[in-house]
LOGUTI-53962 format. One line per field, with one value per residue (C-alpha): y, z, x; residue number from 0; residue in three letters. Coordinates in Angstrom, 3 decimals, m for minus. Each point is the difference from the previous one (the first is absolute). Example, Ala and Ser with C-alpha at 12.3 -4.5 7.8 and 13.67 -1.06 7.14 Angstrom:
REM residues 2
north <- m4.500, 3.440;
up <- 7.800, m0.660;
east <- 12.300, 1.370;
n <- 0, 1;
res <- ALA, SER;
***
This chain:
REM residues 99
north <- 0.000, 3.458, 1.992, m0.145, 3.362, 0.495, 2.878, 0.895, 2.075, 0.692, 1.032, 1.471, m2.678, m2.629, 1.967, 0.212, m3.351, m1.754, 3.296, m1.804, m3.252, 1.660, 1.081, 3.084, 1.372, 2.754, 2.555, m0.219, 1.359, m1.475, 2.844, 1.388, m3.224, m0.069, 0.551, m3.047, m2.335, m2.514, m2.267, m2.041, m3.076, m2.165, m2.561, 3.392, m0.291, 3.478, 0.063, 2.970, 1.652, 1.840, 1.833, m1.813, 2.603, m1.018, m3.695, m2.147, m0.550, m3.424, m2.279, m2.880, m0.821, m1.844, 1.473, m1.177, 1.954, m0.687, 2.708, 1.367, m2.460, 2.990, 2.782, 1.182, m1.229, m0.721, m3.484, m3.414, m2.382, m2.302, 0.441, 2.790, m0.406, 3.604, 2.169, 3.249, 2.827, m1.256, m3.619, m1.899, m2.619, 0.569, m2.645, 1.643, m2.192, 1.415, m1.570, m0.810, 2.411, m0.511, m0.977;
up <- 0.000, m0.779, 0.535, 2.656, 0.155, 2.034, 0.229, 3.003, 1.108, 3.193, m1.725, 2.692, 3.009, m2.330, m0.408, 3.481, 0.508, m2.544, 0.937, 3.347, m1.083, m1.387, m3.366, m1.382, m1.229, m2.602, m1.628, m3.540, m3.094, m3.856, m2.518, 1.074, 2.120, 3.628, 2.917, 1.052, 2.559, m1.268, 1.170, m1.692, 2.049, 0.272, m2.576, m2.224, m0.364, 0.819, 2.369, m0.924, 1.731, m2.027, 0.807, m1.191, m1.956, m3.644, 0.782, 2.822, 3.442, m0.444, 1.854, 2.403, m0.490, 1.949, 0.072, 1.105, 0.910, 2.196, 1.956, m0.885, 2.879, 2.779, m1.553, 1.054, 1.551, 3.811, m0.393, 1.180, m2.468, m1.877, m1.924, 1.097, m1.617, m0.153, m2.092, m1.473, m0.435, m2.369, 1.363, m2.497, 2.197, 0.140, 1.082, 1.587, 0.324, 2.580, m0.688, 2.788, 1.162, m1.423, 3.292;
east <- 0.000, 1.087, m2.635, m2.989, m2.569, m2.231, m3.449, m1.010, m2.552, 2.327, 3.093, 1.960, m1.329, 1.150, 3.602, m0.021, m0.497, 2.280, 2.437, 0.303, 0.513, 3.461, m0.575, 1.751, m3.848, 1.069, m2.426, 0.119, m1.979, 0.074, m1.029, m3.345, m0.907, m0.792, 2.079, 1.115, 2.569, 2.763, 2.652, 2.457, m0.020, 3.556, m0.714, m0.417, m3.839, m2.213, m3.107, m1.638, m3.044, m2.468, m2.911, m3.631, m1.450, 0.202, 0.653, m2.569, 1.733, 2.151, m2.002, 1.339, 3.407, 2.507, 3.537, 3.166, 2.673, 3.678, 1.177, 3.590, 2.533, 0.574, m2.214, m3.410, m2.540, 1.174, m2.457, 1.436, 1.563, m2.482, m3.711, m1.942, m3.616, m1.171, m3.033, 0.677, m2.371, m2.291, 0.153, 2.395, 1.632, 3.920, 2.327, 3.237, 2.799, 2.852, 3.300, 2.184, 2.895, 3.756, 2.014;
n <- 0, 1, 2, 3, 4, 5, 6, 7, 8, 9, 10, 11, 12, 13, 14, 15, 16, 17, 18, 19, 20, 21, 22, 23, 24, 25, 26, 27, 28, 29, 30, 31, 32, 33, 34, 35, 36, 37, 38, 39, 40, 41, 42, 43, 44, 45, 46, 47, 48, 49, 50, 51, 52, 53, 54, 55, 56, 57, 58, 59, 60, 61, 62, 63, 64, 65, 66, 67, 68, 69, 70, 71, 72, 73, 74, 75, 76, 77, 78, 79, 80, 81, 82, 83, 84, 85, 86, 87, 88, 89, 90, 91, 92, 93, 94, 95, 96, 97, 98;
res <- UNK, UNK, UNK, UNK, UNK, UNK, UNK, UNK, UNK, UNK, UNK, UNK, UNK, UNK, UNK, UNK, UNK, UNK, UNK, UNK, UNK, UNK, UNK, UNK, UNK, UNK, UNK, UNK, UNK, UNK, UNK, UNK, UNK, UNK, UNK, UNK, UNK, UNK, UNK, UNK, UNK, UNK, UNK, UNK, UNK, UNK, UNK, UNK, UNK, UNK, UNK, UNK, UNK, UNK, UNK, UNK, UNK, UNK, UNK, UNK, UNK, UNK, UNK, UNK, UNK, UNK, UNK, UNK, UNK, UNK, UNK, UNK, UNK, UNK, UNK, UNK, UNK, UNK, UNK, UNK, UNK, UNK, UNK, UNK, UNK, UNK, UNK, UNK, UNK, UNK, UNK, UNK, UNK, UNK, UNK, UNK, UNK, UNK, UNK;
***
């Protein structure tokens, strides 16, 4: 996968959220498109977060995502099964600390 977008209807409680999950959420804007957040994810894919105004809010979805090994967010190592804004099901995965 290289690409994953997803329209919200809560655009900046979902940045907040996935912000906090310790990704680098940057506003960005393509030609005369909508304001918008992106990432580029360590495999090199993009999550993007648009607003849901020309396109429907993306329905159920379940995400997985592995937190960066020492960054953000303080959570213990292991799955964390947690719901962002809009109630898409996101599976956090918390690597273990380098010794």
């Amino acid at each position: 996968m290289d690409l994953l977008v997803i329209y919200t209807t809560r655009l900046e409680a979902c940045r907040d959220f996935y912000g906090g999950l310790g990704l680098d959420l940057v506003r960005e804007r393509h030609g005369n498109g909508p304001d918008h957040y992106a990432v580029t994810l360590a495999d090199g894919g993009v999550l993007e977060l648009y607003p849901a105004t020309r396109r429907p809010e993306t329905g159920y979805l379940r995400l997985g995502l592995t937190a960066p090994a020492g960054g953000p967010p303080a959570r213990e190592p292991g799955r964390h099964t947690l719901t962002d804004p809009d109630g898409r099901t996101v599976v956090l995965t918390v690597p273990e600390r380098a010794p």
